[in-house]
N, C-alpha and C positions, 0 to 999 in steps of 0.2 A: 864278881858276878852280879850283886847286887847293882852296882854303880852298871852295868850293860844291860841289865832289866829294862831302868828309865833310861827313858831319850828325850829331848825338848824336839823334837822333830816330831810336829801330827801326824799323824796317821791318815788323813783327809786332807791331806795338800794339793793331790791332783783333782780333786773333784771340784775344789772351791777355784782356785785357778782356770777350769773349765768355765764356771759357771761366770764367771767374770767374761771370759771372753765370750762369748754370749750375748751378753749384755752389752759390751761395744759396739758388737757388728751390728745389734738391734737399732741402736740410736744411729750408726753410720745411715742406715738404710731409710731411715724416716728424714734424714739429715738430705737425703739427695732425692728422697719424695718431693719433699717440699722445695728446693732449690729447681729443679723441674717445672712444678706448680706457678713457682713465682715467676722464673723466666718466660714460660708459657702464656702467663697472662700479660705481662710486661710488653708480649710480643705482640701480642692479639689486640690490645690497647694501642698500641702503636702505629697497626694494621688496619684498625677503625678508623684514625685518626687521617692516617695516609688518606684512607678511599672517599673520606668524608671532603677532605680536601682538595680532589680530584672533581668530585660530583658540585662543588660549589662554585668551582674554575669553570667545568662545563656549563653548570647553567647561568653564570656571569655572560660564557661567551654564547647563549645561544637570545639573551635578554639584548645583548649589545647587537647583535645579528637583526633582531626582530626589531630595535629602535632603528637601527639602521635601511631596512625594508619598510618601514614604515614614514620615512621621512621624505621616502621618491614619489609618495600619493601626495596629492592634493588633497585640500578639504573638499572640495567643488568635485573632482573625482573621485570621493569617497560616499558623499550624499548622493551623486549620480547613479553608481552601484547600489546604494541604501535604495533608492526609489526604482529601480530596476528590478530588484530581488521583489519589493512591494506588489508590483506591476504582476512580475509572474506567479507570483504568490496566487493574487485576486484571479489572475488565466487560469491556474491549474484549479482554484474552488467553482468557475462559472462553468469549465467544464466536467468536474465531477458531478456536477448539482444538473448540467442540462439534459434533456431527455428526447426521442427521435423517436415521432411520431410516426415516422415511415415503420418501423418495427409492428406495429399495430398491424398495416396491410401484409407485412409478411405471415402474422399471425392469422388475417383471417384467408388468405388463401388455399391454408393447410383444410379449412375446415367447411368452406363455404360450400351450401348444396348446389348440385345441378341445373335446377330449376328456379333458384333465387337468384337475383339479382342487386346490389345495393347502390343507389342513388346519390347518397350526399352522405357525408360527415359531418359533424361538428364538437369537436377538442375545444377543452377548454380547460386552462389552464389555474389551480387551483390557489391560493397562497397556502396552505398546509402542507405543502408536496407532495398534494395526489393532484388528479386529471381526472374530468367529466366527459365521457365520448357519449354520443347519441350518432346510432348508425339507420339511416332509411332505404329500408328494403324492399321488394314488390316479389310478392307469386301471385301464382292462380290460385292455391287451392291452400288452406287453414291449416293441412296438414302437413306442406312443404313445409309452413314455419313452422310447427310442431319438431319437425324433421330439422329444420334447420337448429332448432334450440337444444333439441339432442346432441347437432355434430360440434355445437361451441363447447361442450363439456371437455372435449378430447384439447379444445388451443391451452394457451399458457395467459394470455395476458385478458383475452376474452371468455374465460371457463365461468364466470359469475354472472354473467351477464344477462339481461332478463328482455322478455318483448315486453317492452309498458304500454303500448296504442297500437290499435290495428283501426284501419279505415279502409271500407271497402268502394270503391270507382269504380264506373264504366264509360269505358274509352268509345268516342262516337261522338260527332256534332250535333246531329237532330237527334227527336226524341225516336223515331223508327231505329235509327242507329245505336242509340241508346238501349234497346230492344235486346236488337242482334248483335251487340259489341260486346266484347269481352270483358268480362270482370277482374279486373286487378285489386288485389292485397294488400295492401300499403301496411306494412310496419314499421316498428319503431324502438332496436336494443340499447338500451342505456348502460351503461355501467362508471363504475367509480373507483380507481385503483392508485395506489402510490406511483410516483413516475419513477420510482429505482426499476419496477419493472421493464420501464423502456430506456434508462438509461441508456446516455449518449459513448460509445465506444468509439475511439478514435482508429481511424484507418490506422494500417501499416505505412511504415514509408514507402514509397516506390520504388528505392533502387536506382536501377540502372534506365528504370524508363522515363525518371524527370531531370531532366537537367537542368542545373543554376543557372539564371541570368545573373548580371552585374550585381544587382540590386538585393540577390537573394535570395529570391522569386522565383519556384518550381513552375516548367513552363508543363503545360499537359492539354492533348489533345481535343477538341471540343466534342470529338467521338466516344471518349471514353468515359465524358460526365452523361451524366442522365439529366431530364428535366428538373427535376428536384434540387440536383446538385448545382444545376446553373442558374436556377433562381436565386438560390443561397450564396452563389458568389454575385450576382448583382444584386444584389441586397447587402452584403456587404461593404460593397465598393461606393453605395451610393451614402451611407451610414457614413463610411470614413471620409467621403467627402464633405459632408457638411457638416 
């Protein structure tokens, strides 16, 4: 009885056995983390490597494309292009920079009185890129211009503008005429404005209503320019002649 009491068999044998297995499946599972990890990057490194080498083919071949596209120019037609671009370069600053005095007479007919009448002009063009206009007007009576200096308020390009000189005449040969002739007004509005305000707007194309010659050259009616306009093309044509 004694000798069946003790046994060399623990008592805690399934539990330490447990815990051992435990501990296996533990490091299995960290063991295929990382096997994961590595292959993953292994792949990704390889993946860079591919696309890198992809993007340096492509731009080998787009270097060899462009040496290639570049060896059908000439020097002579490539300077030719260089002084061309120049050319319109300087076209497109001379007509941002140039200004249309016509726009002034659209301005003052919005505003001009009744009774007045204007004589002459004279623009003059500034080097600070404003303009000096002096406009000579005529009434009868102090109060027209009065009247008139009122209605410039209402323009856009002439709203400043001031009478500087009035001088009064009468119209008549002899001095009995001189008597019974009528008294005329003579003024005199100056003003001084940046020329952005009259800046030069380029028409629209025409369309369907000019058609190309050989040369290039929109052909258009001599009906359809005005005097201004047809001054401005023979002033050009005589410019580019000599």
């Amino acid at each position: 009885m004694e000798g069946q009491g003790s046994s060399f068999i623990p008592k805690n044998s399934n539990r330490v056995s447990t815990v051992r297995t435990r501990g296996t499946h533990r490091i299995y599972v960290l063991s295929y983390v990382s096997y994961i990890v590595f292959f993953g990057t292994l792949f990704a490194v390889a993946g860079v490597f591919l696309y890198a080498a992809s993007v340096n083919r492509s731009v080998m071949a787009v270097k060899d494309q462009l040496t290639t596209e570049r060896s059908r120019f000439s020097t002579s037609e490539i300077e030719s292009i260089k002084l061309l671009d120049a050319r319109l370069t300087n076209a497109e600053k001379l007509v941002n920079e140039s200004a249309a005095p016509s726009k002034i007479f659209e301005d003052l007919e919005t505003v001009v009185a009744d009774n007045v009448r204007f004589s002459a002009m004279e623009y003059k063009y500034l080097p600070n890129g404003q303009f000096e206009l002096a406009l000579t007007g005529q009434a009868e009576e102090l109060n027209e211009v009065i009247w008139q200096q009122e209605l410039l308020q209402n323009a856009n390009v002439l709203k400043d503008a001031v009478v500087s000189k009035y001088d009064y005449s009468v119209q008549g040969e002899s001095s009995e005429s001189a008597v019974s002739g009528d008294a005329t007004l003579t003024f005199i509005i100056t003003e001084t404005k940046p020329t952005s305000l009259i800046s030069y707007t380029p028409e629209p194309t025409l369309g369907e209503d000019a058609s190309m010659t050989e040369g290039g050259e929109a052909l258009i009616d001599d009906e359809e320019l005005g005097d201004e306009d047809q001054g401005a093309i023979a002033t050009t044509t005589v410019e580019n002649g000599t």
